[in-house]
C-alpha positions in Angstrom: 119.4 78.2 152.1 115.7 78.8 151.9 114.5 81.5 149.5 113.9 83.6 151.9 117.2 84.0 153.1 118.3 84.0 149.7 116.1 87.1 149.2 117.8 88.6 152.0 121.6 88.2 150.6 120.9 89.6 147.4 119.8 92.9 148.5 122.6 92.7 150.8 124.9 92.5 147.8 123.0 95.2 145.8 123.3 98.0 148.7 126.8 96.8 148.9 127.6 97.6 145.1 125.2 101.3 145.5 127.8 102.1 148.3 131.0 101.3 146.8 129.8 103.4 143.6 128.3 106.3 145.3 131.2 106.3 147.6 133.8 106.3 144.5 132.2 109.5 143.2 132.8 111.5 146.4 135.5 113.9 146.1 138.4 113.7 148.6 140.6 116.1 149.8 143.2 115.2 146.9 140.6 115.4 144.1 137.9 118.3 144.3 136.1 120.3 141.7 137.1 123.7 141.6 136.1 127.4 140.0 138.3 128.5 136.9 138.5 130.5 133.7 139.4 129.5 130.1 141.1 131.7 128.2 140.2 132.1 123.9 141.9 134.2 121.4 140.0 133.8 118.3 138.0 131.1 119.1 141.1 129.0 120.1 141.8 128.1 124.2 144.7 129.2 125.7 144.4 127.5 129.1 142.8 127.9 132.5 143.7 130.5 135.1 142.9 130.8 138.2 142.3 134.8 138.5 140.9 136.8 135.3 141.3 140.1 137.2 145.7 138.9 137.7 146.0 138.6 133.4 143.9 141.7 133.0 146.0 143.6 135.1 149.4 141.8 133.9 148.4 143.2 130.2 147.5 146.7 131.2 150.7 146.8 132.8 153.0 145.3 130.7 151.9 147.9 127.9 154.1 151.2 129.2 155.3 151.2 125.9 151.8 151.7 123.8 150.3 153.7 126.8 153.0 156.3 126.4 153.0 156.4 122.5 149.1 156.9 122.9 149.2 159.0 125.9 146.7 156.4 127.6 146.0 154.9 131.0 145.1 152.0 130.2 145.8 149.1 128.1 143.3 146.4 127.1 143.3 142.3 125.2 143.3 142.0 121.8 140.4 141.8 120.0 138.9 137.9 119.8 140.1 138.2 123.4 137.7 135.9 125.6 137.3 134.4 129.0 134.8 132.3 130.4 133.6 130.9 133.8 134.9 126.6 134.2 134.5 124.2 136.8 137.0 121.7 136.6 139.2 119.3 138.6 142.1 117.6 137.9 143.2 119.8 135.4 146.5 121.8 134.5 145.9 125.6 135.5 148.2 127.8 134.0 150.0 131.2 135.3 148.5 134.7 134.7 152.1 134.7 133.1 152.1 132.0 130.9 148.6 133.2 129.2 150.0 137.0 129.0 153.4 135.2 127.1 150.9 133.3 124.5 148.9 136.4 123.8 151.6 138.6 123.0 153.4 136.4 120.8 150.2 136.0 118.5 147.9 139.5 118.8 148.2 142.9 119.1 146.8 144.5 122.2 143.8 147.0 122.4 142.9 151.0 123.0 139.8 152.3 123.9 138.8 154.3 121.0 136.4 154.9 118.2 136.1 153.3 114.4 135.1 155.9 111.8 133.6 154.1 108.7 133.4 156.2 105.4 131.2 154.4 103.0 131.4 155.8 98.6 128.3 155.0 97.3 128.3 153.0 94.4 127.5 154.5 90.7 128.3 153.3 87.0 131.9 152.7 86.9 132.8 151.7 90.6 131.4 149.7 93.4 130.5 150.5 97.3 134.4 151.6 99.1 134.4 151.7 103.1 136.9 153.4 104.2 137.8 152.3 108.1 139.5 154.9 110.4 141.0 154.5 114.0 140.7 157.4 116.4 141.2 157.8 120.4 138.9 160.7 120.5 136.2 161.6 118.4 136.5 165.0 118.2 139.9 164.4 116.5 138.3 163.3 113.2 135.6 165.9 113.6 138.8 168.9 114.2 140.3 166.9 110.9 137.2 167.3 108.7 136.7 170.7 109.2 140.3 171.3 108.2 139.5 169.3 105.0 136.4 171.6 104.5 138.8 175.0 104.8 141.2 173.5 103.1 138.3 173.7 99.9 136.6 176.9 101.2 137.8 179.7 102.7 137.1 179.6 106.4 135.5 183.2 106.8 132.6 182.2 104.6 132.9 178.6 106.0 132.0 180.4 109.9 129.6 182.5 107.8 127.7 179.5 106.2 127.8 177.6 109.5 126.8 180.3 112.2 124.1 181.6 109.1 125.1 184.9 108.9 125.9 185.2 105.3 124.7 188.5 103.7 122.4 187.8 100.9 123.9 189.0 97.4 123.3 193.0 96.3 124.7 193.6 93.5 127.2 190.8 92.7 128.7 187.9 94.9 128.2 184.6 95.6 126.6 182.2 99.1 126.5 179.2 99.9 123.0 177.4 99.5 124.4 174.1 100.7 127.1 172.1 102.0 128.0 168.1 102.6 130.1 165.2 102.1 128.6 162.5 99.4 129.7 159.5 101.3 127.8 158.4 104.7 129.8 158.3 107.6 129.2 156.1 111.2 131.5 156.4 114.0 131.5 153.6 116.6 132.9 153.3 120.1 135.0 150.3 120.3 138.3 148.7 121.0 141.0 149.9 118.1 144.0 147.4 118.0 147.5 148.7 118.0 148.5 146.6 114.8 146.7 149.3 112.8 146.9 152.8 112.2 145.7 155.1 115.3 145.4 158.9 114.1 145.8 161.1 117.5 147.0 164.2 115.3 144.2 166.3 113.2 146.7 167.4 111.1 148.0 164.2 110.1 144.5 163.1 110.0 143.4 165.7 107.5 146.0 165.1 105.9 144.9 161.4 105.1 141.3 162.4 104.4 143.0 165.0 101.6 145.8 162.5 100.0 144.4 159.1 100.9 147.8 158.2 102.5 149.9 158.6 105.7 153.3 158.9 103.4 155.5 162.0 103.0 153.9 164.1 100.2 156.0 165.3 97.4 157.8 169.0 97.9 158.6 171.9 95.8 161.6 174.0 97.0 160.8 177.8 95.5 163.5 179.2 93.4 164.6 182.4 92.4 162.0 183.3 89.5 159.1 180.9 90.5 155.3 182.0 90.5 152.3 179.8 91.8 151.6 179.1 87.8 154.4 178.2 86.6 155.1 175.8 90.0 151.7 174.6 88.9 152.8 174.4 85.6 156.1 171.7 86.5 153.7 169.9 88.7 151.2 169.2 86.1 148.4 171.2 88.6 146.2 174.2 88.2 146.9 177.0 90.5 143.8 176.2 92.4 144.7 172.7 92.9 148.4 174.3 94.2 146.8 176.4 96.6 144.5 173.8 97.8 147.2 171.5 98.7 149.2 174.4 100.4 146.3 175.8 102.6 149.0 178.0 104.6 149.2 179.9 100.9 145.9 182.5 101.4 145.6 183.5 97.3 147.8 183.7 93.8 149.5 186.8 94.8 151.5 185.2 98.2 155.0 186.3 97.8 156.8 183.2 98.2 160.1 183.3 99.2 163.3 181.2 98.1 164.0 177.8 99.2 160.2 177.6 101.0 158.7 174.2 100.5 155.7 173.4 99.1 153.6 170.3 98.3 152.8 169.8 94.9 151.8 166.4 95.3 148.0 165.4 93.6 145.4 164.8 96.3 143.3 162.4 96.2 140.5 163.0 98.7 139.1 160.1 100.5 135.8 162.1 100.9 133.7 164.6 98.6 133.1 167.5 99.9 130.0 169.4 97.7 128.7 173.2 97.9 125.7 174.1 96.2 126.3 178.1 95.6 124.6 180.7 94.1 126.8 183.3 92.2 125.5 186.7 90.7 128.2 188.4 88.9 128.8 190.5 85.8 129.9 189.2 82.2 130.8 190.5 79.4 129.1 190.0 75.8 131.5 190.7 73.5 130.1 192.6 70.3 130.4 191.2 66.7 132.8 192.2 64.0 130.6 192.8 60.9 131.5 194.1 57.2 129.4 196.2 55.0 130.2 197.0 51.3 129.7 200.6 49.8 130.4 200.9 45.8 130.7 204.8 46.3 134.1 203.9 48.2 137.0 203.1 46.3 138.3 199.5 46.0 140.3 198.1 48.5 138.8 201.2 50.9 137.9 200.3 54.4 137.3 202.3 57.6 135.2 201.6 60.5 131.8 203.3 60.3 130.7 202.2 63.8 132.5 201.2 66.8 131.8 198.7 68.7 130.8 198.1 72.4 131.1 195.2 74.7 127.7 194.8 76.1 127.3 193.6 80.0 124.8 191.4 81.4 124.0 190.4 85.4 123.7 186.7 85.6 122.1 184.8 88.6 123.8 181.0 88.4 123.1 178.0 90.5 126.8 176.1 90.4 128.0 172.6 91.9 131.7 172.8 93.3 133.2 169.9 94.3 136.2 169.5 96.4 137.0 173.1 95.3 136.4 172.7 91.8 133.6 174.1 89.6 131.7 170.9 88.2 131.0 170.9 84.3 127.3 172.5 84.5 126.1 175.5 85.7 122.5 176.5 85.7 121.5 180.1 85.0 118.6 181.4 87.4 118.8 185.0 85.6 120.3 187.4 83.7 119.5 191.3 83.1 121.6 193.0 80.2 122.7 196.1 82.0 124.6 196.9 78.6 123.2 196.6 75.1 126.4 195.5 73.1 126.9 197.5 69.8 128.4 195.7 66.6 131.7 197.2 64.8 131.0 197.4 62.2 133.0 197.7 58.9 132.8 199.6 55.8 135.2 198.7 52.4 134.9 199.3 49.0 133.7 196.9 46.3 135.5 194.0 45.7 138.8 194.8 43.4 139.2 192.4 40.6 142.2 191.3 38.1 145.6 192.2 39.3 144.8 194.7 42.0 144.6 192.3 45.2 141.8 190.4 47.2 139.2 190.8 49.4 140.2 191.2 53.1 137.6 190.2 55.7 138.4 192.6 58.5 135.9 191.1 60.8 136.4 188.4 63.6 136.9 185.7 61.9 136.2 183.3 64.7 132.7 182.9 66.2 132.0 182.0 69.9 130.6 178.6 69.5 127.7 178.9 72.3 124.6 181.7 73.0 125.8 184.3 75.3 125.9 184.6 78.5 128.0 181.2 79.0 130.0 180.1 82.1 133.4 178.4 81.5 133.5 176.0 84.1 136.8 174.5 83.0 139.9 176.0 81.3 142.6 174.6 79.2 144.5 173.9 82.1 145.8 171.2 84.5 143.1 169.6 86.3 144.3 167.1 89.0 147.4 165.6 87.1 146.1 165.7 83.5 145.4 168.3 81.4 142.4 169.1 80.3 142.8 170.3 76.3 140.1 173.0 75.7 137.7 175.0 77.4 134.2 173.8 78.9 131.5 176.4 78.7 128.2 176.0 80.7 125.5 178.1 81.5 123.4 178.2 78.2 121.4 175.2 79.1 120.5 172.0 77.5 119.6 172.1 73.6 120.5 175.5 73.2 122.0 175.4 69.7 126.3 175.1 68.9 127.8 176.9 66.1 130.4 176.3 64.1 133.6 178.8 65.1 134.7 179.1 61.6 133.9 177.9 57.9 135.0 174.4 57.3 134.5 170.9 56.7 133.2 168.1 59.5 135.5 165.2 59.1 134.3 163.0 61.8 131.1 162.8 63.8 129.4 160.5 66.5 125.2 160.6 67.4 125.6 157.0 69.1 125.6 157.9 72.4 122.7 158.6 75.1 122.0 162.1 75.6 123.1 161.8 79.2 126.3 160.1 80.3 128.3 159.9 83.3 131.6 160.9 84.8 134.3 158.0 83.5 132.0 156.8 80.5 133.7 156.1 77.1 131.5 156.6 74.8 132.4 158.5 71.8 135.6 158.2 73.3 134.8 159.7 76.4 133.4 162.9 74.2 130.2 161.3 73.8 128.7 163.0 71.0 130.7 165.0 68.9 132.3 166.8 66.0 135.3 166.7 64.7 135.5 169.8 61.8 138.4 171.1 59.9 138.5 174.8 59.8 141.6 175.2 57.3 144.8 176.3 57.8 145.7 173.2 59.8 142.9 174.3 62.7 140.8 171.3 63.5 138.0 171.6 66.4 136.4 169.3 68.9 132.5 170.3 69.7 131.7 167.3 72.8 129.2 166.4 74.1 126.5 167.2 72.5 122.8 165.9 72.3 122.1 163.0 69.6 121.0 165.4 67.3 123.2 166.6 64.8 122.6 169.4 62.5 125.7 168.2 59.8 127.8 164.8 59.5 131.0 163.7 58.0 132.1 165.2 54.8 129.1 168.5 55.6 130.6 172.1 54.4 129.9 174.7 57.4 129.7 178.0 57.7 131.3 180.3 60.0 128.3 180.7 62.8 126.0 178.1 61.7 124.1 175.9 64.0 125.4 172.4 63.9 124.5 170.7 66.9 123.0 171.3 70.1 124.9 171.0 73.9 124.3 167.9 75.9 125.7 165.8 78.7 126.7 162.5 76.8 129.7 160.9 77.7 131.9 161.5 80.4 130.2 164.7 81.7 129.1 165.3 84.9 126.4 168.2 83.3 125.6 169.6 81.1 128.4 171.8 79.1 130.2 172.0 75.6 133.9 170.7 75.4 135.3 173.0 72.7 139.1 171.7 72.0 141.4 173.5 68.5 144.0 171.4 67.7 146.8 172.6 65.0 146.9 169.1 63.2 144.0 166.6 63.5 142.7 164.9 66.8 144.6 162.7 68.5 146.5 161.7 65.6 149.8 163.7 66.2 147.6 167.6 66.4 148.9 169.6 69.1 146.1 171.4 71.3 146.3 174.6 72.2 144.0 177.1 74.6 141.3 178.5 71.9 140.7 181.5 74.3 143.7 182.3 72.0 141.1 182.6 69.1 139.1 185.7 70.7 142.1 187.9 72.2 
C-alpha cells in the first residue's frame, strides 16, 4: 500500500471513531433529558418531582386542620422550603406524595402573616432584648397596644390626647404633653410557621404585652370583708398596680362583689409605655410648731398664744409616668402661695427646777426633712412585688438642702458614690449616698440618695432641722428624689420599717 492510499484509510478510520462517539451521545427514545424540580428543606434535597404546582397544592390541602384553627384559606411550605428548576435524565423522580410525607415529618407548615419585632434598648445593667411576635393581621397587635395603653391611662383622656382635644389646665389638673413606648418596634410581612405562637386574639395579645406570658394569671376570689387595699395588701401590690391588672375595675371605690375573680398576679410588661404630663394642683404647707418662753407665766404654764394655719401653694410640675407609675423625679415649673401659712405657736412658763417636773416641748417634734412644696412620688407601699420601705419625695430639685427630722446621732454614712446613678445600681447599697442617723428612742432614719456632699459624718450630733446633706440621684434612682425610710431598730440589721407619714399625723 502506497502512502497515498495509506493517507486515505486513516481518515477513514478517524471519521469512523467521530461517528460512533457522536452517535453514542444521541439520546434515544429510552434515554432522554427531561424538565424537573428539586425539592430543599433547609438546604437539604428532598428529591425531584415532576409538577411543583401538584406538592403546592397537596400541602395547602392537606392543612384543613391549621386552616380551620387559624380561620385561613390557605396553607403554605415551611420556612427553608425551596424548589428549583433541573434537567435531568435517568434519574429517580419522586411522587408529589412522597415529598409532601418527608416534609411533614420534619417541619412545620406556614401562614401568611406578619412578624412584630420589639427591640429594649440597651442601658447599664442589661443588654439589647428583641422580643419576636406572630400575628395574621396587623391590626391585631395595633387593637392589642392600645389596650395596653388604656390599661395604663384612662381611655377618655387617652381619645383626648390622641384626637388633641385636651382642655388646657385652669385652675388645677393635669394633660398629657407626650406619649410613647421606649422600645422601637418593626413589623414585617412574612410567612409565620405554625410551630410557634400565632396571636389571632387582641385580648390574649395584650395580655402577653402586659405579663410577658401566654399562661393563666393568678386569681383572687373576693370574700366577704375584702377591699381593693387589703386584696393589694395579700398580693404584695399597690392598689394602683391591682387596678391596673383588673382594667374592668374603673377606680378604688368599685363595689366588688363576693366570689368575683380577680388577677392579682405581677405584670411584667414586655414594653414601656412613658407619658410626659404636666400637673397643676394644690398642696398644702403645713405650718410649724414653735415654743416661746414668758417668766411672767407660772412654771409648768403653757397655752397657745397663736394658732396656726396650713398655708396653700399652686404648683406647676413636669412628671414622668411610666407604665402607670409616677417615676422618682418630678420637676416643678411653678408655684404661687395662694396661702401664707401661720406658725402655732406656743407660750409656757420658765423652766421649773428641783422636784417640780420637766420641761415639755409641746411643739412638733419631727421636722419634714425637704423645702416645701415637695411631691411624693412614691409611698411606703407595695410597688410591683416588693415593698418599698419609706417615702420618696421630689419636686424640690437638685441640691436643695435635707434636714435632719429630729435631734440625733449619724451612725453611718456613704459620699462614694457619683452624684448620678441609675435604675438597678448598687452603690451605697443601692441607696447611693446616704445617712444612716439615730434619732433616740429606738428611731433610726434612712436619708438616700443624696449628692456627694455631706454636711455631717459618722459619729456627728444633729439637730432637729439642721441641714445635713443635699438631695441627689445617686444610686439606684431614676431622678432625682430623697428616699426618707424610719426604722424602729437599726437598718437592716433586724429594725422594722414603718410608714414615717406616721411621724406628721
Amino acid at each position: 500500500m502506497n502512502i497515498k492510499e495509506k493517507f486515505i484509510v486513516g481518515i477513514i478510520t478517524v471519521l469512523t471513531f467521530l461517528l460512533c462517539y457522536i452517535t453514542s451521545l444521541t439520546p434515544n427514545q429510552t434515554d432522554t433529558y427531561q424538565k424537573v424540580y428539586q425539592v430543599y428543606l433547609d438546604g437539604k434535597k428532598l428529591g425531584l418531582i415532576y409538577n411543583k404546582e401538584e406538592l403546592l397544592a397537596l400541602i395547602d390541602e392537606k392543612q384543613q386542620d391549621i386552616k380551620s384553627t387559624y380561620q385561613v384559606d390557605e396553607v403554605y411550605p415551611p420556612n427553608g422550603f425551596e424548589i428549583k428548576e433541573y434537567v435531568t435524565h435517568n434519574e429517580t423522580i419522586s411522587s408529589a406524595s412522597d415529598i409532601y410525607s418527608k416534609i411533614e415529618n420534619v417541619s412545620d407548615f406556614t401562614l401568611n402573616g406578619y412578624i412584630i419585632t420589639i427591640t429594649k434598648p440597651a442601658n447599664e445593667n442589661e443588654k439589647e432584648k428583641k422580643t419576636e411576635i406572630q400575628v395574621l393581621d396587623e391590626q391585631v397587635f395595633k387593637d392589642a397596644l392600645e389596650m395596653v395603653v388604656t390599661t395604663f391611662v384612662d381611655e377618655k383622656d387617652y381619645q383626648n390626647y390622641i384626637n388633641n382635644t385636651q382642655e388646657e389646665i385652669k385652675d388645677v389638673g393635669r394633660i398629657i404633653n407626650h406619649m410613647y413606648f421606649e422600645e422601637d418596634v418593626s413589623i414585617r410581612e412574612s410567612y409565620v410557621s405554625v410551630d410557634k405562637k400565632i396571636f389571632i386574639d387582641k385580648n390574649e395579645l395584650s395580655k402577653y404585652l402586659l405579663y410577658g406570658t401566654t399562661e393563666q394569671q393568678a386569681k383572687y376570689i373576693v370574700k366577704q370583708g375584702d377591699t381593693l387595699a387589703t386584696i393589694a395588701q395579700e398580693s404584695k401590690l399597690n392598689v394602683r398596680e391591682l387596678l391596673i391588672a383588673n382594667p374592668k375595675l374603673r377606680g378604688e371605690n368599685t363595689i366588688l362583689n363576693i366570689g368575683e375573680r380577680l388577677n392579682n398576679d405581677i405584670i411584667n410588661p414586655i414594653m414601656t409605655l412613658v407619658e410626659e404630663v404636666k400637673v397643676t394642683e394644690d398642696v398644702e404647707i403645713p405650718f410649724e410648731k414653735k415654743t416661746e418662753t414668758d417668766d411672767n407665766m407660772k412654771v409648768g404654764e403653757s397655752k397657745v398664744t397663736q394658732v396656726g394655719v396650713t398655708g396653700l401653694a399652686r404648683t406647676t410640675q413636669a412628671m414622668r409616668i411610666i407604665n402607670g407609675e409616677n417615676s422618682q423625679e418630678t420637676n416643678l415649673i411653678s408655684s404661687v402661695t395662694l396661702r401664707e401659712k401661720v406658725d402655732e405657736i406656743t407660750t409656757n412658763g420658765p423652766k421649773a427646777s428641783g422636784n417640780l417636773g420637766h420641761y415639755v416641748d409641746n411643739g412638733q417634734k419631727w421636722a419634714w426633712p425637704t423645702n416645701q412644696p415637695y411631691y411624693i412620688t412614691t409611698y411606703f407601699e407595695y410597688r410591683w412585688g416588693s415593698h418599698h420601705d419609706a417615702i420618696d419625695i421630689s419636686m424640690t430639685g437638685f441640691g436643695s438642702p435635707i434636714y435632719a427630722a429630729a435631734d440625733g446621732v449619724v451612725v453611718d454614712a456613704n459620699d462614694g458614690c457619683p452624684n448620678n446613678g441609675w435604675y438597678g445600681s448598687t452603690c451605697g447599697m443601692s441607696y447611693g449616698n446616704y445617712l444612716i442617723i439615730n434619732h433616740g428612742d429606738n428611731y433610726y432614719a434612712i436619708y438616700g440618695h443624696l449628692t456627694n456632699s455631706l454636711n455631717v459624718h459618722e459619729g456627728d450630733k444633729v439637730k432637729r432641722g439642721q441641714v445635713i446633706a443635699y438631695m441627689g440621684n445617686s444610686g439606684s434612682s431614676t431622678g432625682t428624689h430623697l428616699h426618707f425610710g424610719m426604722f424602729e431598730g437599726y437598718p437592716h440589721r433586724g429594725g422594722k420599717p414603718f410608714d414615717p407619714m406616721e411621724l406628721y399625723k
